[in-house]
C-alpha positions in Angstrom: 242.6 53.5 28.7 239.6 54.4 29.3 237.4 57.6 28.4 235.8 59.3 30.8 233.4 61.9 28.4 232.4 58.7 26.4 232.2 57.0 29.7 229.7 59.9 30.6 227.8 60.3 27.5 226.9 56.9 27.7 225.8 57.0 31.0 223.4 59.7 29.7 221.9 57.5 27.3 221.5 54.5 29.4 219.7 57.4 32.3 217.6 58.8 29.5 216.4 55.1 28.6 215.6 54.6 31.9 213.9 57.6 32.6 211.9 56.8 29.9 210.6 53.4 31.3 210.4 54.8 34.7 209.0 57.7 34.9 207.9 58.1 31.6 210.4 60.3 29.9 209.2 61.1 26.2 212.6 61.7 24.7 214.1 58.9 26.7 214.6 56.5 23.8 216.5 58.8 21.9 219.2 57.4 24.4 219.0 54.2 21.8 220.5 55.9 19.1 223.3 57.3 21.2 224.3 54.1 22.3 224.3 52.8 19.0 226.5 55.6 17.7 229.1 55.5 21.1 229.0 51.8 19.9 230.0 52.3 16.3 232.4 54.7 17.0 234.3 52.5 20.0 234.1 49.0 18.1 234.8 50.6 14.7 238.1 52.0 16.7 239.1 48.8 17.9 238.8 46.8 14.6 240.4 49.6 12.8 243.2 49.9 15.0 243.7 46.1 15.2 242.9 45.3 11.5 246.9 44.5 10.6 246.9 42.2 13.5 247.3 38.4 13.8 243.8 36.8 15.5 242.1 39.8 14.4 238.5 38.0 14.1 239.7 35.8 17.5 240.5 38.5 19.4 237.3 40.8 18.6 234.8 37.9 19.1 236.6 36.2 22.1 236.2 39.7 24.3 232.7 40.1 23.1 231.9 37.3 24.0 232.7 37.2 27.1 231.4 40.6 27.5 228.0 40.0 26.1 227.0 36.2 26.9 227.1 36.1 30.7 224.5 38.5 31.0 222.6 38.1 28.4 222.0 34.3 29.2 221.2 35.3 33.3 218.1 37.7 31.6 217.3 35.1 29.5 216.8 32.6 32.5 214.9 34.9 34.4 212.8 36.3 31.2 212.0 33.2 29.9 210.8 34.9 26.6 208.5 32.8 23.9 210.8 31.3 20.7 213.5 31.6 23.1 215.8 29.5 20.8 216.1 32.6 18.7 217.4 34.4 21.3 220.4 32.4 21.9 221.2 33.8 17.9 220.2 36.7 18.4 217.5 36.8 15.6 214.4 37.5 17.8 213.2 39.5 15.2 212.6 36.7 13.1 209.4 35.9 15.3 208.5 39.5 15.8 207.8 40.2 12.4 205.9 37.0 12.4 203.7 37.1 15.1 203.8 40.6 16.8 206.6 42.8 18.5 205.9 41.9 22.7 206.3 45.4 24.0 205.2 44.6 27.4 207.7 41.3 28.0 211.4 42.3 29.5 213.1 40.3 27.3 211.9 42.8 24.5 214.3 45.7 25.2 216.9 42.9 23.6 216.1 44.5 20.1 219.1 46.9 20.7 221.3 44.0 21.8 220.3 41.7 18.4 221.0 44.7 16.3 224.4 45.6 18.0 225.5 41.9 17.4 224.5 41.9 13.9 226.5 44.3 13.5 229.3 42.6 14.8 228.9 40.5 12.7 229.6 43.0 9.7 231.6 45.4 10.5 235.0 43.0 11.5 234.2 42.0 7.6 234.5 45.1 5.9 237.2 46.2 7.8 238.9 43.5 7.4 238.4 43.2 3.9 237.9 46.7 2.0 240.6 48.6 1.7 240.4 52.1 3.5 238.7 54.2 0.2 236.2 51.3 0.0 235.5 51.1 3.0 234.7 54.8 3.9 232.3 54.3 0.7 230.1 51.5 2.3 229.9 53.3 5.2 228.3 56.6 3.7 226.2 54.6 1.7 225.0 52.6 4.8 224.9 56.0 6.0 222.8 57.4 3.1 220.3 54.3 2.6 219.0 54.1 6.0 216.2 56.4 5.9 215.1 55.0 2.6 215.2 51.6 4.6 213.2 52.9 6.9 210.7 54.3 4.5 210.6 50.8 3.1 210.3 48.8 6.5 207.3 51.0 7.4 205.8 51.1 4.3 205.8 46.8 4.2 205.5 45.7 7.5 203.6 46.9 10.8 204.4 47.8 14.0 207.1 50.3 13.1 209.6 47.6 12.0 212.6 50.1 11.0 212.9 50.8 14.6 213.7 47.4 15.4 215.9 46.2 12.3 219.2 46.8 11.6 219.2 48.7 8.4 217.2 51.2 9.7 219.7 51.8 12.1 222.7 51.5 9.7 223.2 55.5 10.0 223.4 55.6 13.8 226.3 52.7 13.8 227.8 53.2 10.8 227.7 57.1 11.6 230.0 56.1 14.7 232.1 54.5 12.9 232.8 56.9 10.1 233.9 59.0 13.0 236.8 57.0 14.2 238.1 56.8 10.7 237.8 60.7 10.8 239.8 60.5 14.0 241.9 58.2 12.5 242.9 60.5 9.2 240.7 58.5 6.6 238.9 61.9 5.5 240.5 63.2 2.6 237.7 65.9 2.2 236.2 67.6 5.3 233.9 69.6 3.3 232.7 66.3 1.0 232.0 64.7 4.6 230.0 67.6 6.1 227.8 67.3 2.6 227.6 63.6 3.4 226.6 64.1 7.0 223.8 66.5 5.7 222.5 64.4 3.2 220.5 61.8 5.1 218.4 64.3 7.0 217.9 66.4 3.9 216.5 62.9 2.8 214.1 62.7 6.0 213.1 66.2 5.7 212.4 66.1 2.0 210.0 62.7 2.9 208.4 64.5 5.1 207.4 67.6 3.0 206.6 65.3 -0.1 205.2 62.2 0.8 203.7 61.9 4.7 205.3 62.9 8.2 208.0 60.6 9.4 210.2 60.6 12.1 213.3 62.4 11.2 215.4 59.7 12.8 218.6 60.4 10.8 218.7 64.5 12.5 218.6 62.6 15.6 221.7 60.1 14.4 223.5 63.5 13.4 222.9 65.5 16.6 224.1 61.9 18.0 227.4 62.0 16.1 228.1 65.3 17.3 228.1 64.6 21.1 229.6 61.5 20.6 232.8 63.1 18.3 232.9 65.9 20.8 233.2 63.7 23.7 235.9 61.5 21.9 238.0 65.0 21.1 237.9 66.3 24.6 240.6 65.9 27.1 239.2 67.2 30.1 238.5 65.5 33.0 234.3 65.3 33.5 233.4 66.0 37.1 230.1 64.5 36.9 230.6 61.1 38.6 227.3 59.5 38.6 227.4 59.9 35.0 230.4 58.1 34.6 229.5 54.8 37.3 226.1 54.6 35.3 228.2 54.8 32.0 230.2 51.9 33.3 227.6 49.8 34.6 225.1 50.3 31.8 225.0 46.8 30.7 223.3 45.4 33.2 221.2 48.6 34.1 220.0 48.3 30.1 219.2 44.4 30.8 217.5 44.0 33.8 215.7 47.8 34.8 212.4 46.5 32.8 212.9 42.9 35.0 213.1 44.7 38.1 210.8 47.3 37.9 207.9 44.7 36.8 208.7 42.2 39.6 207.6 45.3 42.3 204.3 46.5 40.0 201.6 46.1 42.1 203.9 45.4 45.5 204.2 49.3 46.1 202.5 52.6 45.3 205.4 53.9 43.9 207.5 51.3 41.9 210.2 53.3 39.9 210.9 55.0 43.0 212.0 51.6 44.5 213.0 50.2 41.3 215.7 52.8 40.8 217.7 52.3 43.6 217.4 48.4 43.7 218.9 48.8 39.8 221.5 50.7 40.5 222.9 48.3 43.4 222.0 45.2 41.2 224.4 46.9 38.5 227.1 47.5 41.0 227.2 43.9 41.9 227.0 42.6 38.9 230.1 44.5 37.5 232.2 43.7 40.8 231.3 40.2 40.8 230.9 39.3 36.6 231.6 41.8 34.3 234.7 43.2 35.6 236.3 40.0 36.1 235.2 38.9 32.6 236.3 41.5 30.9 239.8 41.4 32.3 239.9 37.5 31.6 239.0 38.1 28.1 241.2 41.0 27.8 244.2 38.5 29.1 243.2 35.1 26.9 242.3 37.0 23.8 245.2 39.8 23.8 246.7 39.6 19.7 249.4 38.0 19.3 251.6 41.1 18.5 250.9 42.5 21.8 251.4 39.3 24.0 255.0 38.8 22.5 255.6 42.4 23.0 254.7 42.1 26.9 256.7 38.6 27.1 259.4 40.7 25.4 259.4 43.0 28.6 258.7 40.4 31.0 261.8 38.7 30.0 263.6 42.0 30.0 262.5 42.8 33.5 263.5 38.9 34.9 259.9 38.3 35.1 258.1 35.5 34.3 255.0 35.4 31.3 252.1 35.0 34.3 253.3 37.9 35.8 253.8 40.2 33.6 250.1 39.7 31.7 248.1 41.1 34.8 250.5 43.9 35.2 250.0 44.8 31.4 245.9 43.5 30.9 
């Protein structure tokens, strides 16, 4: 079941990045960090809900896959960005810290994507593996350390590399995730957790007094958590529609709004007024005609096993037959 608050908040960051690239919105990237915190917070739910279940890893990667490949390879075909082969493995950062981050090329907002599947690539593992009181402990240490990673990354290498590295970003994603286990009943202390929550911007605010000015990234991960976790508590209905279809079609509006936008610079006085609209009906089409199909595939083939032997259970119950029961149930 869906949410339609989260559904909304995300369709507030993916409108504030936009704004940002369009009409040059200052605060716009800020929308980053709430994605990465909606994203902690959803995919740490799913793996911790689904952590006792057979094809736990098969499951999780099948539906990402089929949720973030398709359009990831389209943008790369169009993009057709330098050290591509990187791309395919999401390590484009690799070359970046090499040779120069490539602001100005579309297939440069993937920096967000390559940090969200790295941490794919984590998370399933220490969920997997840690038991609950571990596990909570890694988190607020990920939590904890990320501003002193950014210090470091800044400090080391050039072209403000924390933004664009995982560990810098380890108390947005991490943060999300540390609320589902609150949601979930894995905080045995609220007011050891509210002192946690404080301690990482104490950290950036105590930098910034002592040392040199910084940008007080892990305030913004907190304010962050806060929308986020109020979204995922309400149960109201949000009446802001447009907030909720941009939510929903983000993916491809995050992908391709820098694509389109540059392919009409120069064609017309006024691009991002053109832009916006042609975006927002590229996104549509793309999640009638690949994402939503996709994802109801993968939701189908990669269902765990507990949960297609319950349906089959049913099916059988109800004189149907497998086939039919899985769309009625996917």
């Amino acid at each position: 079941m869906r949410s339609e608050p989260l559904d909304a908040v995300r369709g507030l960051a993916i409108s504030m990045v936009v704004a940002c690239h369009y009409f040059g919105f200052q605060f716009g990237v800020l929308g980053v960090d709430l994605f990465f915190v909606l994203s902690g917070y959803l995919i740490g739910g799913i793996l911790l809900d689904s952590r006792d279940q057979p094809a736990y890893f098969r499951s999780f990667y099948g539906r990402r896959a089929f949720r973030i490949l398709p359009l990831y390879w389209l943008l790369l075909a169009v993009a057709t960005p330098p050290h591509w082969g990187y791309y395919l493995f999401f390590a484009q950062a690799i070359p970046w810290v090499q040779h120069g981050y490539p602001f100005n090329e579309p297939a440069f907002i993937t920096w967000s994507l390559a940090i969200e599947e790295q941490f794919y690539l984590l998370l399933p593992a220490l969920i997997f593996w840690l038991p609950r009181r571990w596990l909570v402990r890694v988190l607020w240490c990920g939590v904890l350390l990320a501003p002193v990673w950014r210090w470091g990354l800044s400090y080391y290498l050039a072209d403000l590399s924390w933004e664009y590295l995982l560990p810098g970003r380890l108390d947005d994603l991490f943060g999300g995730v540390l609320i589902a286990c609150y949601m979930r009943g894995y905080c045995r202390s609220r007011l050891l957790w509210g002192a946690l929550a404080c301690g990482a911007p104490l950290l950036d605010v105590a930098y910034w007094i002592a040392i040199e000015p910084f940008a007080p990234m892990s305030i913004v991960a907190l304010i962050c958590c806060a929308i986020t976790a109020s979204a995922a508590s309400t149960k109201q209905r949000v009446m802001f529609r447009p907030l909720i279809w941009a939510g929903r079609r983000c993916y491809a509006l995050y992908l391709f709004h820098i694509v389109v936008i540059n392919a009409l610079d120069g064609h017309t006085e006024y691009p991002a007024y053109v832009a916006l609209p042609l975006i927002c009906i590229l996104a549509e089409i793309s999640w009638r005609t690949i994402e939503a199909p996709l994802i109801r595939y993968a939701k189908k083939r990669f269902a765990p096993t507990v949960q297609l032997e319950t349906i089959a259970g049913e099916a059988t119950a109800k004189g149907l037959s497998r086939e039919d029961a899985y769309p009625r149930k996917l």
